[in-house]
Phi, psi and omega in degrees: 000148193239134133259142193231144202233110183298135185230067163258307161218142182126213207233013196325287180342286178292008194256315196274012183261320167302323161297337168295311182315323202251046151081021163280151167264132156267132192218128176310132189265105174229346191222170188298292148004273160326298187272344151306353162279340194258167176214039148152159219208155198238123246190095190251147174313175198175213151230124170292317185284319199289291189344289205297306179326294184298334169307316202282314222278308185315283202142356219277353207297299182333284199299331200283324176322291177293296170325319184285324177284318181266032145129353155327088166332105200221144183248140163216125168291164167027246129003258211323288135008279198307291188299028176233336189300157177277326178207165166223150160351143133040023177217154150229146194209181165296135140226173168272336196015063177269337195250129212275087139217166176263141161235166178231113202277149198049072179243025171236020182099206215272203174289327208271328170279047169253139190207166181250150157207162159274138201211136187299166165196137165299130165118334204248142198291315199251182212263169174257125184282107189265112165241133207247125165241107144068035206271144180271163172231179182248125191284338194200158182237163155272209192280312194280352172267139181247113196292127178247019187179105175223156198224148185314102160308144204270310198275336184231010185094322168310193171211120175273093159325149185199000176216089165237175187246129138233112196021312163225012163234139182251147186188123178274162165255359188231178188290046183314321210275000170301328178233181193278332192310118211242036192255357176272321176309312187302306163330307174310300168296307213293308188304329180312000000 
């Protein structure tokens, strides 16, 4: 098994070191080539619009676009979420819009409004030690997404998706490769 780290921006680095830990080989994405080699693929925080930029300039929105409808496994944090997204709020940027959610990027505030928290998730006995930069959440899901996580707007009360399922893609609002916790990475293999 190949896991691949779209490696245009972002934190690529620490994603493909955790897929190493459990003894996958991990591999840097930059070309077509490349995602024809792999059998799922990691999509990392970052800045979500130069990803999508640096993707259109690469060649990759297209090709990242088809792999994914056809059944590519694919996990994306932060950044990454957004550029899986169908849309986000009051920004427009590249997207791949494989995954039925809307997002609202920096929603839990600036660089400075970043936390850790411990968070409950479905499926899992203990909670996952979350770490949120600037992290965006999901305003809205479609029908086929399944919320595996959410955590409280402060100012309205709600519960914010920040972890979800669409069949083989999966996507956070938050950091996984930032702790030792290897079980959202593992999810990505088990769908491989």
């Amino acid at each position: 098994m190949k896991i691949g780290a779209l490696a245009l921006q972002g934190d690529f680095r620490e994603h493909l070191a955790m897929i190493r830990s459990l003894g996958v080989e991990g591999i840097e994405v930059r070309t077509e080539e490349e995602l024809d080699r792999i059998d799922g693929l990691i999509i990392p925080g970052g800045e979500s619009t130069a990803i999508g930029r640096l993707a259109a300039i690469y060649g990759l929105i297209e090709p990242l676009r088809d792999k994914i409808n056809d059944g590519l496994p694919v996990l994306g944090t932060c950044a990454g979420m957004i550029f899986l997204a169908s849309a986000t709020l009051r920004h427009e940027q590249p997207q791949l819009e494989v995954l039925d959610v809307v997002v609202e990027r920096n929603a839990f505030g600036r660089q400075i409004d970043s936390f850790e928290a411990a968070m409950a998730v479905a499926g899992f006995d203990d909670p996952v030690h979350a770490v949120f930069i600037r992290a965006p959440w999901i305003h809205k899901v479609g029908a086929d997404v399944d919320v595996l996580a959410s955590v409280e707007d402060l100012e309205s009360g709600e519960l914010r998706p920040v972890f979800v399922r669409q069949g083989r893609i999966l996507a956070t609002s938050f950091h996984p490769e930032l702790t030792a916790d290897t079980r959202i990475h593992e999810m990505l293999m088990e769908v491989s």
